[in-house]
C-alpha positions as protocol buffer text, in pm:
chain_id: "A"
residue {
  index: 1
  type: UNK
  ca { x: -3897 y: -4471 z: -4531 }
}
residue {
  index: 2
  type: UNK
  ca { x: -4256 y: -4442 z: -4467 }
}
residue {
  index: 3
  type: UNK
  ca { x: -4335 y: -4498 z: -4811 }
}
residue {
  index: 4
  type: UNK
  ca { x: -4093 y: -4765 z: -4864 }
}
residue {
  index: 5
  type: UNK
  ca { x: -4247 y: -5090 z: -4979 }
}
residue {
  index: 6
  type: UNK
  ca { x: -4274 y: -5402 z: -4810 }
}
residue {
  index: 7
  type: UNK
  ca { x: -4023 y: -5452 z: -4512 }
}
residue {
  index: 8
  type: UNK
  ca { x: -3808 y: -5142 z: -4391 }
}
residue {
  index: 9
  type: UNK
  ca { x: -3454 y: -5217 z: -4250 }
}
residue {
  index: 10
  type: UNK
  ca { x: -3230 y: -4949 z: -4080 }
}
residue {
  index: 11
  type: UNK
  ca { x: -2953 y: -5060 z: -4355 }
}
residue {
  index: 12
  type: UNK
  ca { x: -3202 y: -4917 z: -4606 }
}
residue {
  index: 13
  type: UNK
  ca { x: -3288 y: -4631 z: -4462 }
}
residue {
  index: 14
  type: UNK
  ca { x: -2898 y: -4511 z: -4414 }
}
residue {
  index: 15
  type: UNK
  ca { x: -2807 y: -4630 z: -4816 }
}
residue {
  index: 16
  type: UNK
  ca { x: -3110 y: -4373 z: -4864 }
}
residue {
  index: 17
  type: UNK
  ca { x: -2952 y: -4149 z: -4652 }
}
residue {
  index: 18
  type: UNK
  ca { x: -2599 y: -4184 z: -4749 }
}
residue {
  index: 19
  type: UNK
  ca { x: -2769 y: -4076 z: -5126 }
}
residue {
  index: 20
  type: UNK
  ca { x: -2903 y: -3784 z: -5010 }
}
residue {
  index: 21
  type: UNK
  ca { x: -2607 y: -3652 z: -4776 }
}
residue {
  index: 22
  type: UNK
  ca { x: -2315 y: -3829 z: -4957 }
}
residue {
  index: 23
  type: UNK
  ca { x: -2031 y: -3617 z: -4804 }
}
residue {
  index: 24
  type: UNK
  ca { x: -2204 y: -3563 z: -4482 }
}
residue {
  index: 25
  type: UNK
  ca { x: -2092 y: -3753 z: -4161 }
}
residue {
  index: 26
  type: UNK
  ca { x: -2425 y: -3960 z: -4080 }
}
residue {
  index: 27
  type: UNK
  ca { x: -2478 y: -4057 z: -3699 }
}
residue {
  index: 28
  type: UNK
  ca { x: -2702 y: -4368 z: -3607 }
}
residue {
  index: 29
  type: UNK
  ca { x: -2792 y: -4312 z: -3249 }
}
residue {
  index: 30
  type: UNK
  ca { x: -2879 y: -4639 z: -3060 }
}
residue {
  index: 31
  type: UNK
  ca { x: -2927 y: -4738 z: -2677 }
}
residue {
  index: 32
  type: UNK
  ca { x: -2732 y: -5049 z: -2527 }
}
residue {
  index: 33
  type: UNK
  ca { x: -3031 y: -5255 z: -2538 }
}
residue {
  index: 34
  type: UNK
  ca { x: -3050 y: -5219 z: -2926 }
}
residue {
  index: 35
  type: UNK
  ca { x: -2667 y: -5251 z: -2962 }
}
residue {
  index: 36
  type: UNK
  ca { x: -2662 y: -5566 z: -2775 }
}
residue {
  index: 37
  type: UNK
  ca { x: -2923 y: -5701 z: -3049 }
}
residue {
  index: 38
  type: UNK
  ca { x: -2754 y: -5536 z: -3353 }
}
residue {
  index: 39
  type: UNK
  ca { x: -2569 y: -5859 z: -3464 }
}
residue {
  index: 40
  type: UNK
  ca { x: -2929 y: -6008 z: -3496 }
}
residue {
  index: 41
  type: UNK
  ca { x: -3019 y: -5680 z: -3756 }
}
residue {
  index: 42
  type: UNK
  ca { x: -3077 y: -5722 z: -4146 }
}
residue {
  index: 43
  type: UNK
  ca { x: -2735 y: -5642 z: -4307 }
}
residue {
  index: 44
  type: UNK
  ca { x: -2579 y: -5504 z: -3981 }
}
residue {
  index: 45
  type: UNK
  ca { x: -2219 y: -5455 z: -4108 }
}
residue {
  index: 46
  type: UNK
  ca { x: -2336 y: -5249 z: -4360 }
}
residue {
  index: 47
  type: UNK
  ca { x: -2461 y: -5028 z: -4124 }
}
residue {
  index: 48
  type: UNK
  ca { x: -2085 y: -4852 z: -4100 }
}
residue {
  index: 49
  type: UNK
  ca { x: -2046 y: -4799 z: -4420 }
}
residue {
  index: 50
  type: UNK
  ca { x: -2342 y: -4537 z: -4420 }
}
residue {
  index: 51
  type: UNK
  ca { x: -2319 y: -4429 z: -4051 }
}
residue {
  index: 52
  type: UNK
  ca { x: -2100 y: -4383 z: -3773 }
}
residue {
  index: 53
  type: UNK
  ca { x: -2300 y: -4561 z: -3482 }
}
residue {
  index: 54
  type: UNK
  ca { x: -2305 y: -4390 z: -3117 }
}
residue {
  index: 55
  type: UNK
  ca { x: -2435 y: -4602 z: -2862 }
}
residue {
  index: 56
  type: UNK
  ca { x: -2584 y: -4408 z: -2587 }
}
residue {
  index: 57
  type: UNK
  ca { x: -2498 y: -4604 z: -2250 }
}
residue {
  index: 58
  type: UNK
  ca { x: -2764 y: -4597 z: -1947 }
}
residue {
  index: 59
  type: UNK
  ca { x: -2641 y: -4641 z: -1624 }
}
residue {
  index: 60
  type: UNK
  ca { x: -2867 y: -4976 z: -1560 }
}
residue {
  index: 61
  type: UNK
  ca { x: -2725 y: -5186 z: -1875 }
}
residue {
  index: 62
  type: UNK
  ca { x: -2494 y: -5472 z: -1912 }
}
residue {
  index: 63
  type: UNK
  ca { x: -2183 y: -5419 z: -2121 }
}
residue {
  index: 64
  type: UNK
  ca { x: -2177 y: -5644 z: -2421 }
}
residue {
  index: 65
  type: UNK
  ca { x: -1855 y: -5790 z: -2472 }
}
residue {
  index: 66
  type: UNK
  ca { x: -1692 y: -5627 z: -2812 }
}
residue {
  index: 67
  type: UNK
  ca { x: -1600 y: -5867 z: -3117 }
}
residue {
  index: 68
  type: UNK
  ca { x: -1304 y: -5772 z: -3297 }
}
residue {
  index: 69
  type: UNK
  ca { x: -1511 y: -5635 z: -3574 }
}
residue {
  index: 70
  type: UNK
  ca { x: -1661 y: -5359 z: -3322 }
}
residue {
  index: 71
  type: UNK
  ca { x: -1301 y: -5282 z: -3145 }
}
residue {
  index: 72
  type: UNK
  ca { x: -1184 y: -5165 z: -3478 }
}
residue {
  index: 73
  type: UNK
  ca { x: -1422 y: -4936 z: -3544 }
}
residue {
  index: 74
  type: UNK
  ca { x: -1390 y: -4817 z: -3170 }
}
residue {
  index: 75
  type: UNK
  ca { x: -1368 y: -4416 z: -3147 }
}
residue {
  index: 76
  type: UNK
  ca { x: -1222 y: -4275 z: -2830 }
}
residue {
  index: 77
  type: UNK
  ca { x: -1358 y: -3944 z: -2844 }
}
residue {
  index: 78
  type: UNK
  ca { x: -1645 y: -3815 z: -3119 }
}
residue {
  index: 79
  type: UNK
  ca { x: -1407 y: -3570 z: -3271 }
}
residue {
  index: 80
  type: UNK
  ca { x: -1295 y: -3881 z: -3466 }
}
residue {
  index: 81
  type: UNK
  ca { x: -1627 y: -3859 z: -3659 }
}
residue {
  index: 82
  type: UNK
  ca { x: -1467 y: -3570 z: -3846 }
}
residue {
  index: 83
  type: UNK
  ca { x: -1226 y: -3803 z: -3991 }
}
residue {
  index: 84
  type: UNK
  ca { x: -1446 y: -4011 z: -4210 }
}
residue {
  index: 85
  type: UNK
  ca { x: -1836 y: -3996 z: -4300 }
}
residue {
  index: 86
  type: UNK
  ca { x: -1894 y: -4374 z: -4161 }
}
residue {
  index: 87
  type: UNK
  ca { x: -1757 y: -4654 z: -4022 }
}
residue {
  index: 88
  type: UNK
  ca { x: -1702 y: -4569 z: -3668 }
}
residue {
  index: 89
  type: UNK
  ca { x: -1837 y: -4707 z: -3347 }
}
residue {
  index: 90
  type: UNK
  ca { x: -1886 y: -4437 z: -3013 }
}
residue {
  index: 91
  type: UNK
  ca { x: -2016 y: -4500 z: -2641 }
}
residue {
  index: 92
  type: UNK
  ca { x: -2180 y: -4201 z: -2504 }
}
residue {
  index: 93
  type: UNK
  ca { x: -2259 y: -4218 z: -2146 }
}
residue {
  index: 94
  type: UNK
  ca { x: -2584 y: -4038 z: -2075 }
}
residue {
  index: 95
  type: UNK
  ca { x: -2785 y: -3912 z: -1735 }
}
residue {
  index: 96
  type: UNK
  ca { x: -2897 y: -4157 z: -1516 }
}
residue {
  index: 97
  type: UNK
  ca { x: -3262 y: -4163 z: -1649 }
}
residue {
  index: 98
  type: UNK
  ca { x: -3282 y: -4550 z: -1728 }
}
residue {
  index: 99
  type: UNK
  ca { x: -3530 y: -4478 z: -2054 }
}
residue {
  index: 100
  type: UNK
  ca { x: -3532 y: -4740 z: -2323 }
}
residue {
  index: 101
  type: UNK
  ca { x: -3723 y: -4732 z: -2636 }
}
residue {
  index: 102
  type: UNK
  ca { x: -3793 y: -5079 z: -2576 }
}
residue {
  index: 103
  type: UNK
  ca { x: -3961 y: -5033 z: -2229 }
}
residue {
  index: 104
  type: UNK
  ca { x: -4185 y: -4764 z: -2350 }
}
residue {
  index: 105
  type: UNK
  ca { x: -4290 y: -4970 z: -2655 }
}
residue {
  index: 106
  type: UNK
  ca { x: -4375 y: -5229 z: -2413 }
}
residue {
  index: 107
  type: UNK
  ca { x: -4587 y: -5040 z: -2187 }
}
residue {
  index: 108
  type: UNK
  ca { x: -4795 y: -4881 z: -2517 }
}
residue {
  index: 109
  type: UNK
  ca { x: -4863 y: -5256 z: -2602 }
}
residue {
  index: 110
  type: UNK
  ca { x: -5001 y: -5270 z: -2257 }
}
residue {
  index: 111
  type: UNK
  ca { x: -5206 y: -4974 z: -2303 }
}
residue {
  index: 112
  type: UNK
  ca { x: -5007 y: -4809 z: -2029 }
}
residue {
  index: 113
  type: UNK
  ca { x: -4902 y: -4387 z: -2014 }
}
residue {
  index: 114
  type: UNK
  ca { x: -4500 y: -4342 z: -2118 }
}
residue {
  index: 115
  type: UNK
  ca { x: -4600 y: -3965 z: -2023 }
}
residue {
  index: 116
  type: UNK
  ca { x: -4277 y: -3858 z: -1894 }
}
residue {
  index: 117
  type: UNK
  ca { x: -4034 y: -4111 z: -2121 }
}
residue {
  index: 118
  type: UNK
  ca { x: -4092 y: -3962 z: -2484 }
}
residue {
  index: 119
  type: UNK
  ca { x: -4183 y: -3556 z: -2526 }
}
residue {
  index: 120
  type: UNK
  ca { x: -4583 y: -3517 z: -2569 }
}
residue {
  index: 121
  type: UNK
  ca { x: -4599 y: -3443 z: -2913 }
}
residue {
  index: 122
  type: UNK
  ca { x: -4447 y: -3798 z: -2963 }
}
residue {
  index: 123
  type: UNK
  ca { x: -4707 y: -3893 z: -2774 }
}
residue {
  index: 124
  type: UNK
  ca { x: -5005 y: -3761 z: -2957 }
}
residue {
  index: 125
  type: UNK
  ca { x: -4824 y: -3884 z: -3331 }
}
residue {
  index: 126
  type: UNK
  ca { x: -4812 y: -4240 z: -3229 }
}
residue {
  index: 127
  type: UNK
  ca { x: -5197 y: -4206 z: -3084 }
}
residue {
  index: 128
  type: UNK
  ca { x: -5284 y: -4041 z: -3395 }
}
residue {
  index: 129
  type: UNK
  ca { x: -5137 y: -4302 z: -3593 }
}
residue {
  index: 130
  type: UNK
  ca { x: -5200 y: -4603 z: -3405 }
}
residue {
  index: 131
  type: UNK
  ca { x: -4865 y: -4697 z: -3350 }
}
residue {
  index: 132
  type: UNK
  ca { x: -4686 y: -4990 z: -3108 }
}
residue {
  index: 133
  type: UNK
  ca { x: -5070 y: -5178 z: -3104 }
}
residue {
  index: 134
  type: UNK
  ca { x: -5136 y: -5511 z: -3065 }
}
């Protein structure tokens, strides 16, 4: 993905994926906040056909409503995973840490510590590469 040119999707990088580990069940993990943005992705439908998608659910988020095209992917318990290599759609409720991807990205662009949100060797590869700057 890294060396992918010009403009990397998440579609992309599960096709690439989905190459590499064709029999393989694949597993997108994603937080509510992304989920509630996902209809706004590049190609998001394609995402089931390379991925099962598990949203993780934090105890401070809204519920998006669910379109028909979500409830019939709807799993009721992960052991459905085993079923199929893709196509399925999982809520996992987590611990009540409220962390978001999103938030910490934020406070990076703000030059403010997300010690404490993302393990420290996280930490030093996005200083060492620059990431989430303005």
């Amino acid at each position: 993905e890294l060396e992918r040119e010009g403009a990397s999707y998440m579609v992309d990088t599960l096709a690439s994926l989905r190459d590499d580990f064709p029999k393989q069940s694949l597993l997108l993990f994603i937080g509510t906040d992304a989920f509630a943005d996902l209809i706004h992705w590049y190609q998001w439908q394609k995402l089931f056909d390379y991925a099962h998608i598990v949203v993780m659910t934090r105890p401070d988020a809204d519920k998006t409503p669910l379109t028909d095209f979500f409830k019939n992917r709807l799993a009721k318990n992960p052991a459905e995973f085993k079923q199929s290599s893709a196509g399925k759609l999982y809520f996992q409720n987590i611990t009540q840490l409220a962390i978001s991807s999103t938030n910490a990205r934020k406070l990076l662009k703000k030059q403010r510590s997300i010690r404490f949100l993302v393990p420290d060797n996280v930490i030093n590869y996005i200083q060492q590469n620059k990431l989430y700057r303005n």
